[in-house]
Structure formats: C-alpha cells, structure tokens
N, C-alpha and C positions, 0 to 999 in steps of 0.2 A: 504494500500500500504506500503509495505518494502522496506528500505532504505538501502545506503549500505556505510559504512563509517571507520574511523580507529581513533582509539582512541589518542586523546593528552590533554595534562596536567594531566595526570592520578597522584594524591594522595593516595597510597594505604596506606596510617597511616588513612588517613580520608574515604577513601573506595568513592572515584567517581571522576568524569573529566567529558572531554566533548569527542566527537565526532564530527568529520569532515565530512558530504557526499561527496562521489565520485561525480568531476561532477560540484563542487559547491551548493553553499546553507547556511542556518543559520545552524552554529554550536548545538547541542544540549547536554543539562546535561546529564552526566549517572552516576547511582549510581550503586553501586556492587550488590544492591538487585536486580535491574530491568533483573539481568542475569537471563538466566534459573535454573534452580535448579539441582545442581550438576557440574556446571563449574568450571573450574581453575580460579585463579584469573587474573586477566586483569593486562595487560602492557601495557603501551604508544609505540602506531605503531599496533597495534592489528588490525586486519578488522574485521569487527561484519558486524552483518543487525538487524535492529531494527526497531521501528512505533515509530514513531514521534506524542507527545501528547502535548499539554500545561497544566500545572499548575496554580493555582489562581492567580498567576500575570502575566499571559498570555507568562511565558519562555518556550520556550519549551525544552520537557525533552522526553528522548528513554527510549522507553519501551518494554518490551519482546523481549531482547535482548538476541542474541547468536552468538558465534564465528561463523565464516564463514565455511561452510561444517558441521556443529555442526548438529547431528539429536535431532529433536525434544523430548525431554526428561518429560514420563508421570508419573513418579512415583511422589508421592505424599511426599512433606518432612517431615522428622522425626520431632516427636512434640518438643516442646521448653524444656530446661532443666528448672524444677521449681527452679532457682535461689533462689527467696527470700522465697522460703518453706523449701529449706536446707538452706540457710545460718540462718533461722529463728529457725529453728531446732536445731540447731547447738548451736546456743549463750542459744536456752533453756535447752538443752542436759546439755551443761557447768554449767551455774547457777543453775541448780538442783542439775549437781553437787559438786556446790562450799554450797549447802545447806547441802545436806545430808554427808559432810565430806568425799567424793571420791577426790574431784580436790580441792587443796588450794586454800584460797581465794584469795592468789596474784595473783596466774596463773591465775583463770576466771579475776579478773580483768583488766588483761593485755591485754586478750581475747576480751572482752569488748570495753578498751581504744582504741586496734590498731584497731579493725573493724568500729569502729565510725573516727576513723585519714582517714582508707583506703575509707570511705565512701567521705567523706570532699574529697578525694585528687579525686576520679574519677570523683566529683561533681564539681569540677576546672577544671579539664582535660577536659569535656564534653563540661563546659563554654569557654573555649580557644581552642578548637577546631572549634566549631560555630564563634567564633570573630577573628578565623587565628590568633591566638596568641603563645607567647610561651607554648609550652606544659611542662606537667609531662613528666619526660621519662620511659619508660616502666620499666626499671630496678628498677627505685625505686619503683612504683606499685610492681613489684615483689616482691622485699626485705619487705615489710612491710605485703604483704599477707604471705609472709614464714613465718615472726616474730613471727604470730598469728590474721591479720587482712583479712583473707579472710573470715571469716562470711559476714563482710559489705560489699567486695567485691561481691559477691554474690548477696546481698541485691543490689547495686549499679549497676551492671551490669543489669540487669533486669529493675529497675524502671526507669535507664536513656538511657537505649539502647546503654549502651556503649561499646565496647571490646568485644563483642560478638562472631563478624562473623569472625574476623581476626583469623584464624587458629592457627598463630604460637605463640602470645599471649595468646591463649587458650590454647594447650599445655602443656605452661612453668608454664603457671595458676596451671593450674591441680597439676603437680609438686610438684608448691611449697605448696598446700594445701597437700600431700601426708607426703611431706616434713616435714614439720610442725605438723601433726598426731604422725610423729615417734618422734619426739624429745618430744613432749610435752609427749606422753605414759613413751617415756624412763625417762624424767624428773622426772614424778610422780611414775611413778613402784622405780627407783631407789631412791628413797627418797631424790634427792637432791632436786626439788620443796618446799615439806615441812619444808625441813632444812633450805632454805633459806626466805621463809616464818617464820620461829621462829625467822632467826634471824635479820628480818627488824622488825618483830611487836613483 
C-alpha cells in the first residue's frame, strides 16, 4: 500500500527529511536515494507517494519514493564512477612521474600532501554530518581539491559515500580537478615548477 505525503524538514546539504501522510499518521524518514532514479531533487512542501518500511530500530523510513504524477521510471542507472581507481591512478601516474624526472619532486609532493589534507577534511565533514555538527564548507573542499588534493578527494568520496549525489558539488568538483590539470601542465611545461623546485632544494 502507497502512501501519500509532502515532504518537511528537508536537508538537502545532508540529502533527506521526513515526510508527512495526508490524513494523519507517523511521520516517516526519507533519504534522497529512496527516490526513483532520475528525479529532481526534493524541496520541503513536495507531495511524493511512497511505502512505508521500518529499519533495524523499528523507524520507519519511505521507500520507492516518487513525486506525485511522476511515471514510473525503468531504466537502469549509470554504473558508479570508479573514484578511488582514478584518484589511485592518479597519485600513481604522478609518483612515476616525480620518479622518472617528468613532474618535480615538489609538485608530486604537494600532490601527495593536499590529497591526504583533502582526505582528512571529507573524513571530518562525513563525521559532522552524522553528529549534526558544524560542517566543512564546501568552498574550502573546493579550494584545496583545485590546489592539487583531488586525488584523495576521489579516494574519499567513494570509500565514505560522501558528496556524491549532490549535483552541484559534483560539478564544481569536476572543475576544479580540470582546473588544476591546467595549471599544474602549465606549471611544469613552462618550467617555472622546476625552477622553483631548484630553488627551495
């Protein structure tokens, strides 16, 4: 049996809220996965119709959720991006070539340093999220995967299911790893990389 409700206290930094049934009734969780696949993201005041389940401590939580008038949606979703196979790629791409004398040894290091920071900060962010605490704010996750820390980003998205689903986070994601591609190519092509490598070591 389908239920039929509108959505309040929606978190969309945290991707879920709950749900009201029309009519009266217990309130139930809804997480942004339990949509259909291929929906907009949800706003507080939304009508949805969902199936009411419980979870291991008997709350109950909506499932195979969809907007109201929304047709049933069969396509199958596009598989996972392998995160931690590029970002793993990536830091070994570098190191080979901070070996074989292509990428200075400061840059892989830096390479290195920020994606293990950016890993630490999403691994906080994830933590303060689950305990409703202050968060990271996304701009600094940005600013530091520009720098050169989106390997571990990469790595961290994946192994803690963090920052995934949010679109416009992903996006700017994207971005700034693009971002970061070119400066560090122009860094090293124009030889100011190596020159400032000479002249720290």
């Amino acid at each position: 049996m389908r239920l039929v409700g509108r959505i309040s206290g929606w978190n969309d930094d945290k991707g879920y809220g709950f749900v009201v049934p029309n009519g009266g009734g217990d309130r139930a969780f809804v997480h942004v996965k339990a949509f259909q696949f291929g929906s907009r993201r949800p706003v507080g005041g939304d009508l949805i119709s969902y199936a009411a389940g419980r979870d291991a401590r008997g709350r109950t939580n909506a499932t195979e959720v969809r907007f109201a008038g929304q047709r049933i949606e069969k396509r199958k979703p596009p598989l996972p991006i392998p995160r931690v196979l590029l970002g793993g790629l990536a830091l070994l791409g570098i190191g080979l070539g901070a070996a074989f004398g292509v990428v200075p040894l400061l840059l892989a290091a830096a390479f290195g340093l920020l994606s293990l920071l950016s890993y630490l900060m999403y691994s906080l962010d994830k933590a303060a999220a689950r305990a409703d605490a202050q968060r990271i704010p996304e701009n600094t996750l940005h600013l530091v995967d520009l720098l050169g820390g989106w390997p571990g980003a990469l790595i961290a998205q994946q192994r803690l299911r963090h920052k995934t689903i949010k679109a416009s986070f992903q996006w700017v994601f994207w971005c700034s790893v693009l971002g970061n591609l070119a400066i560090a190519t122009w860094l090293v092509r124009s030889g100011i990389a190596r020159a400032v490598e000479d002249a720290v070591l």
